[in-house]
Structures are given as structure tokens and as C-alpha cells.
N, C-alpha and C positions, 0 to 999 in steps of 0.2 A: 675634323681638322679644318681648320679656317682656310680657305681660297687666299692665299697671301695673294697669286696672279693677278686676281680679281681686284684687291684695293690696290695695288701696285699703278692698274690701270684707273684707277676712278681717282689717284693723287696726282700722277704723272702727266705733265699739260706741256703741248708748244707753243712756246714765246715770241711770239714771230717769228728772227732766224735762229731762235733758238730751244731751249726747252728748260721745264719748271717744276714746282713744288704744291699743292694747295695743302695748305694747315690752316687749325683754325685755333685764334685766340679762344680762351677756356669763357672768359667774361667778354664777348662783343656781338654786336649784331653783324657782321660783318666776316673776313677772310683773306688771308694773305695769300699769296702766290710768289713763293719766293723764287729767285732766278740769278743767275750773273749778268749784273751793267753792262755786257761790253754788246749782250745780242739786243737790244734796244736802241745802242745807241743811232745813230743818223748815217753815219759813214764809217769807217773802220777806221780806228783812234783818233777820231774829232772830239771825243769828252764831251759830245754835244748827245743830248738822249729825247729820244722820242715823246708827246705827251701822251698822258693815258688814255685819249678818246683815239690816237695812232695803234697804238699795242695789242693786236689780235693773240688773245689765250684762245688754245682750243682744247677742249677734253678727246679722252682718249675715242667717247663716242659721238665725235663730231660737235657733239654742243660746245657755242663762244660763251665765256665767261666776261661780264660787262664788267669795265671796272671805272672805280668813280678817282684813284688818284693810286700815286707810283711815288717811291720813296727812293731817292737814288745813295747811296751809302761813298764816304767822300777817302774814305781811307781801302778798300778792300770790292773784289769784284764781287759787290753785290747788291739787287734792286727789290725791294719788297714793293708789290703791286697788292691794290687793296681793292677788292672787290664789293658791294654791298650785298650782295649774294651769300647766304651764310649755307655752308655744300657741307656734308653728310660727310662727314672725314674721322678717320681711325686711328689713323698712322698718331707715333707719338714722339716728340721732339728729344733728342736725347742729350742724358744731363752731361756725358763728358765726351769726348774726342775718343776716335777708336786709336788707340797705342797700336804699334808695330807689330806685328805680324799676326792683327787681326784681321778677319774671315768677311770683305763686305760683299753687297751687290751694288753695282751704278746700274738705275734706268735714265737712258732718255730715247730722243728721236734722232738716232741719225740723218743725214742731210738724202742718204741714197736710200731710205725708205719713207722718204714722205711723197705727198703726192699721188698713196698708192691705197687700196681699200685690204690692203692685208693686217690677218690680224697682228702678225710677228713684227707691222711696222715700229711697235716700242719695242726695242734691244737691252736684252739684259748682258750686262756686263761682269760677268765675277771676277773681283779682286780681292788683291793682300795688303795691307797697309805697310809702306816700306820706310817711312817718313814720319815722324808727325812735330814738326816745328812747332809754335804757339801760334793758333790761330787758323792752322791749316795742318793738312793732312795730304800725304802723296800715295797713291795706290797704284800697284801693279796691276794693270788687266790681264785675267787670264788669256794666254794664245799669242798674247801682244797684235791686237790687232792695228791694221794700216790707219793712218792719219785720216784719210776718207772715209774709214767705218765710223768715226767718232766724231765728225764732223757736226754740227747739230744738235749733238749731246749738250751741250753748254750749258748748265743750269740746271741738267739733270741731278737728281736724287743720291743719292749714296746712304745706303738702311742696314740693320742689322734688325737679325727676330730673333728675338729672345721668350720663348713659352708662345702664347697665340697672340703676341706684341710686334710690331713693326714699328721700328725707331730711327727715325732721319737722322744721322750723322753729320750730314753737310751736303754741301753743292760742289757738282763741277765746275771747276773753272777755266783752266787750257788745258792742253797737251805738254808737257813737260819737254824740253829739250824745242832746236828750232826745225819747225816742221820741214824746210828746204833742204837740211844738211843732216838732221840724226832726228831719228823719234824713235824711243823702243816701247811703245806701245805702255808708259807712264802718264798719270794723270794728275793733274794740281788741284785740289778740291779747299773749299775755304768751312771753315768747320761750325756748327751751331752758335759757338761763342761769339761769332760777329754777326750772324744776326740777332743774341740777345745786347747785343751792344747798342746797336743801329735802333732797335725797338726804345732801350731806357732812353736811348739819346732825343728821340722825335715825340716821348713819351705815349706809344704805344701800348696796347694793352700787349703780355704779355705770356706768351706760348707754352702752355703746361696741359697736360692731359684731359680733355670735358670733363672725363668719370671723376679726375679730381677736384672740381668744384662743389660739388654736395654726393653725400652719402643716400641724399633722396633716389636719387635716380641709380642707383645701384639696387636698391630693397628685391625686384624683381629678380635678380640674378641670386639672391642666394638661397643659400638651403638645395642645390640642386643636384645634391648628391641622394635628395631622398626618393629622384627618380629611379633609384636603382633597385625600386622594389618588386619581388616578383609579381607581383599585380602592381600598372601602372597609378591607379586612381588612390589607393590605398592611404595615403599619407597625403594627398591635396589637404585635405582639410587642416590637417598640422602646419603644412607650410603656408597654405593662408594666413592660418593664426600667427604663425610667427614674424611672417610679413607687416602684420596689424600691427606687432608688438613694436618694431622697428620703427614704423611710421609715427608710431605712439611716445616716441623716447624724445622727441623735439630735435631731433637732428637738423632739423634744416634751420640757421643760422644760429646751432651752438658750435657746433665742432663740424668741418670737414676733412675731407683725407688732403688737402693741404694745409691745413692745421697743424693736422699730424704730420705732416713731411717734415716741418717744418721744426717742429719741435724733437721728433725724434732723429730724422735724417737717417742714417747711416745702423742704428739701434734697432731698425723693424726687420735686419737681415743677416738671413746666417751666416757667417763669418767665411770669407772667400767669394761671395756672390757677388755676383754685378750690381757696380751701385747703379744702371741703369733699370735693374727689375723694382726700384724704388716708383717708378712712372708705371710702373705692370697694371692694368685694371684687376686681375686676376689676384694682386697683394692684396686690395683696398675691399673687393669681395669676399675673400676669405677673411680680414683684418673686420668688417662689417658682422658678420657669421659670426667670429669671435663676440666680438663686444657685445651684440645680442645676447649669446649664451649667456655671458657674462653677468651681465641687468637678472635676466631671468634667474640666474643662481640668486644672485644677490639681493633680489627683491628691489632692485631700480627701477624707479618707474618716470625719470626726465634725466638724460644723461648732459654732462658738461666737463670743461677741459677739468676739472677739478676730480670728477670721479675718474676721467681715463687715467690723470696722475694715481690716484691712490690705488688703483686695480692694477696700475704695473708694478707698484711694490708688495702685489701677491701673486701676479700671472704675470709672464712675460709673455708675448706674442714676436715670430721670429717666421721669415717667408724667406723660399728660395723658387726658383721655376724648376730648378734638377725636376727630370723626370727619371730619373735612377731610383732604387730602393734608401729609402731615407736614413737605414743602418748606418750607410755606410757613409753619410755626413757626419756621424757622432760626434767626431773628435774634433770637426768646425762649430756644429751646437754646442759642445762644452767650453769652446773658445771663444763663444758670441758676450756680445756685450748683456750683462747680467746687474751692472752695478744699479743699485737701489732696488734689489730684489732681497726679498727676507729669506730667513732662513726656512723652508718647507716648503718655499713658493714652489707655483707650479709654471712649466714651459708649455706654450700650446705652439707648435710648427706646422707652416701649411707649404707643403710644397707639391712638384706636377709628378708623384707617386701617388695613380689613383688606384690603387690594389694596396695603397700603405696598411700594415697593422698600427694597433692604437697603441703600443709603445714594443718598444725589440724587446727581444728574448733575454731573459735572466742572462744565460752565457755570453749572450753577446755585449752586454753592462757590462756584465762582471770583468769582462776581457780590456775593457775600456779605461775602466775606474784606474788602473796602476798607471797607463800612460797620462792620464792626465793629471796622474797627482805629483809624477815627473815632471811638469812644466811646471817652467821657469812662473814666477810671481809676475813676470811681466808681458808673456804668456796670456795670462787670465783676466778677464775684465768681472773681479766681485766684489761686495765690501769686504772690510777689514773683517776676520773672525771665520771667515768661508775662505776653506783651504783647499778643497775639492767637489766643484759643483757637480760632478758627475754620481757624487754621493748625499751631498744636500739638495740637490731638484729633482723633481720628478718627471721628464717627457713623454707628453702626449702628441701625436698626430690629430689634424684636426680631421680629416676623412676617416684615420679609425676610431674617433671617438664619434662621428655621425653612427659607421658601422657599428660599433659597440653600443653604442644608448641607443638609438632608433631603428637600424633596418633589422636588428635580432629581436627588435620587440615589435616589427610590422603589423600583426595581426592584432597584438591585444589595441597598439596604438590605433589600428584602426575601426574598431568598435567608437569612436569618437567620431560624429558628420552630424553637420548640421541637421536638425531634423529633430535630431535622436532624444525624445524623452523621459527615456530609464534614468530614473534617478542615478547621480554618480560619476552621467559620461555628459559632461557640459563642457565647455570653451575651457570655465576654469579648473577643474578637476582635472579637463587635458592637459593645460597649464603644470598644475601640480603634476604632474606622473613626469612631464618633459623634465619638469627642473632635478628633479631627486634622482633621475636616469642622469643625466649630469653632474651632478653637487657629487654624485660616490666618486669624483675621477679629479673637478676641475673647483 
């Protein structure tokens, strides 16, 4: 389980009198630090703001962050500071505003724990979204703390996690209500969309997840479900090879997973999910996993947008982060978007059920197929002539199609390492046995 605390603290910076954000554009050498205008400015509501060689950022572990130039935003409280420093960041920009009586956390620094070498000096704040006008968002702090606790926070972070994702929502910006006469522990937070506003407007590079710039730097993370063999070493040399295979398919500058965002949007996810888990590195990982399989079924050997089109009108690929048993999504996967999928196509879903089987129980179809053939035509995203996709597709899990093709064939698969001269067990013969262990399913 990911340390959320831990990058919580390595994004979380104070801003002089206030406190801040570090995210980093996907394409730049460089780094923002996003913040609210007002803890910069010169004097309290002078409009007048500090320059960037004034502006002390501090990280959570004492190191100052140099910055070479500060963006002041003329409509809304907020100052994107630009550092040439390009810093090791996670956290991922989220694509919408959190609706009401969503579940966030606010970090920053309050004003009554700075100054001090405790670790607890960054405050977390749990809140509910009570608000969310266009452009901002209002949030309940849990406990409703005093105007003094929150003092400082300014600029602070407001994130949701979603799977082992952490997703910035917006900045703090006041205290709601006037701090001399009422404050009931409410916050006014300005929400992502204006700093993708403030970026298009100064022509900035613009803030979308690293892992979505090339599918290159992903290759290493997949396949790592075939650690889950009873002997650890047993399958390296498969997943080496299939690593080779990935590196091999020309990924880097034909298609990236913003490519694919791009073109699919809303189409790579089960139906009810978060269109925030669109930004998931964990979709674009498994969605990578796939389309390997996929070449290798297919005998592809340079992938481009032209084949990922023609492979969705035989496979769909569909991602949710649920960590629940995947059954019991059914009736949202037979609800997902399916149009320009043929008839016999197959579904591969990857969702956070790692104990998934590689497709549910006859009874439990069976149980399924009547409710869905009761839904309304408007209901169902198929082409024309597909009247029940619960009975024209077929679903697969893609962890229990790992489990089903590779880790029940562990042993013969691993008669295959490098080395090995027996006529039979070469790269490519391993090759062939992967693909045919596949091809019966997908």
C-alpha cells in the first residue's frame, strides 16, 4: 500500500505566509507550485505581489525550492510559481471538480505550527464538499476547526485517492464567512479549472499525468502479476521477453495513453466510474498489458492508432479501480460503452480485484442476461442488430486471464531461460506457447 502521507508531504510546500502545491507539467523541464495570490502579495489587499526572487517555497523537509518566475492569475485567487527545478512528483491533476457531498482531505501549514521541527507541522484537514459553484468548491472541515487553526493553510491542497492515485482537486483559498463575526469552520477552495485556465491563457505547458506522456516508461511495471508465482524467479524470463516485445512495437512517438485519452475519453471505463480514474497510471498499465497481449495474439509486430482502432472492433478494453469482487459490477459492464464492437467480440476489464476469476460463474450470467435484456434501448451503448450484450460478448478479467494462461502453466513456462539449448525452449517457441495460452480466451 502506497505511503499516501509520505507524497502528501514531498507535494505540500510553504509559501511564504502561506502554503502550496508542487505538480509538474507532463512535457517541461521545469515545475509549478501552485498557491493562492493573496499569501504573496506585499501587504494585505494591496493587489501588489511579491517578485519571484522575494517568494520563499519551502518543502516539507526543509529544502527552498528556487524559482525563476511567478504567474499572477487576474480573475481568481491564484499564483502559479515556476521553478526550473523539475521535483520527483505523483500526485495527479484531476479532471473534474469534486460535486457535493464528496469525501476530500485539505493539507497545508497552519500559522500555529510553523516555526517548529514537528512532524505533524503539516495538518490534515478532512472535509465534505457542501458547495460547488463553477469554478470553486466549498468544503466542510471536519470538527469545524477555529479560524487560527487554519490560518496559513492558504494555498493548501485539497486531493481525493482514488486506487493507489492521489488527485489534486483545487487550492484553498479563505475562510468562508467573516472571520470577526461568524466562521463555522467552512472553506472556499478555487478548483483545477482555473488553473487550467491561467496555463492556456500565459500559454503554459499543460498539467496531465507523467505516466501519460509515452507508454515507454510504463513497459517496466507490467506483467507484475506474474510475481505471484510460487517460486519467485520462475517467470523473469517471460516477462523480460514480453517487456522486449512492448519496447519492440514502436510505441514511443506512435501512440501514447494521451492519445488514447483523447480519442476514447470516457469509452476505457466501466460504466459508473470515476471519470477521474481516466488519469489512474494503474488504467494506462493494465490498458498497456492489454495491447501487448493483443499484437502477440495477433501477430503485430509495430503498433499504431490505426491498429488500436481496428482491435476495438474486436476487443473492448474497459478499467475501473473498484477493489470489490468484479461480479458484482456486471450490470455496469453490460451497460459500458460497446458501440463499434462486433458481434463475438470480446471484453477484457481490469479492475483493483486482485483475487478476480477470469470470467464469473455460469449462474451468475445466467442471473444477469434477463435484467439486462430488460433495459430500455437507451440503457445500452451497442450497434444496431445487438439486443443483449450480456449474451453476444464474452468477459474476461484481465488478472484472471494472467492466472488462467500463465501462473497454472508456471512450471512448464518456466523450462524457458535464457541459456537453455534443448531444442524447442527458445525466446520464440516461448513466444508461441504465450500466444496459444491466450488466443483460446481473447
Amino acid at each position: 500500500m502506497p505511503d499516501f502521507t509520505e507524497k502528501i508531504r514531498a507535494h505540500v510546500v510553504t509559501v511564504s505566509t502561506g502554503s502550496g502545491v508542487v505538480i509538474q507539467p507532463a512535457h517541461a523541464e521545469f515545475t509549478y507550485i501552485l498557491t493562492a495570490k493573496h499569501v504573496i502579495e506585499t501587504g494585505k489587499n494591496t493587489g501588489i505581489y511579491l517578485p519571484h526572487q522575494d517568494i520563499v517555497v519551502t518543502k516539507y523537509d526543509g529544502g527552498v525550492i528556487s524559482l525563476r518566475d511567478r504567474i499572477i492569475c487576474n480573475i481568481s485567487d491564484l499564483a502559479i510559481l515556476i521553478s526550473n527545478e523539475r521535483l520527483d512528483v505523483e500526485i495527479q491533476p484531476a479532471i473534474s471538480k469534486p460535486q457535493r457531498g464528496d469525501k476530500v482531505l485539505f493539507y497545508g501549514y497552519p500559522n500555529t505550527r510553523r516555526g517548529t521541527a514537528n512532524v505533524d507541522r503539516l495538518r490534515e484537514y478532512g472535509g465534505e464538499v457542501t458547495e460547488s459553484p463553477p469554478d470553486k468548491f466549498t468544503l466542510m472541515l471536519n470538527g469545524r476547526p477555529e479560524w487560527a487553526e487554519v490560518a496559513g493553510s492558504s494555498g493548501g491542497g485539497v486531493f481525493t485517492i482514488i486506487g493507489d492515485d492521489i488527485f489534486l482537486c483545487g487550492l484553498e483559498s479563505r475562510v468562508e464567512g467573516n472571520v470577526g463575526r461568524e466562521f463555522h469552520g467552512k472553506v472556499v477552495c478555487s478548483s483545477m479549472s482555473v488553473v487550467e485556465s491561467l496555463i492556456e491563457k500565459e500559454g503554459l505547458p499543460k498539467i496531465y499525468p507523467v505516466a501519460m506522456s509515452s507508454f515507454v516508461g510504463l513497459v517496466e511495471r507490467t506483467f507484475e502479476y506474474y510475481n505471484r508465482t510460487e517460486l519467485p524467479d520462475n517467470l523473469n524470463f517471460l516477462r523480460g521477453k514480453l517487456h522486449d516485445l512492448a519496447n519492440d512495437l514502436g510505441l514511443d512517438g506512435a501512440i501514447s495513453p494521451l492519445d488514447l485519452y483523447r480519442k476514447f475519453q470516457s469509452g476505457l471505463l466501466i460504466k459508473n466510474s470515476s471519470e477521474q480514474e481516466l488519469y489512474s497510471t494503474e488504467l494506462w498499465v493494465s490498458y498497456l498489458e492489454y495491447l501487448v497481449i493483443s499484437c502477440l495474439v495477433d501477430e503485430v509486430q509495430n503498433v499504431n492508432i490505426a491498429y488500436v482502432s481496428d482491435n476495438n472492433t474486436r476487443r473492448r478494453f474497459l478499467y475501473s479501480a473498484d477493489k470489490n469482487v468484479w461480479a458484482r459490477r456486471l450490470m455496469d459492464i453490460f451497460k459500458s460503452d460497446f458501440r463499434g464492437l462486433k458481434r463475438k467480440g470480446k471484453i477484457v476489464i481490469s479492475t483493483g480485484d486482485v483475487a478476480a476469476n477470469m470470467q464469473v460463474m455460469k449462474p451468475t450470467l445466467d442471473g444477469i442476461v434477463p435484467n439486462i435484456g430488460r433495459s430500455g434501448s437507451s440503457e445500452l451503448m451497442v450497434d444496431a442488430g445487438i439486443s443483449n450484450p450480456a449474451k453476444e460478448f464474452d468477459v474476461y478479467h484481465l488478472t484472471g486471464l494472467h492466472r488462467e494462461c500463465i501462473l497454472r502453466n508456471e512450471y512448464d513456462l518456466a523450462k524457458y531461460y535464457a541459456g537453455n539449448d534443448e531444442p524447442g525452449y527458445g525466446p520464440d517457441e516461448l513466444m508461441t506457447l504465450v500466444r496459444s495460452l491466450y488466443s483460446e480466451h481473447i
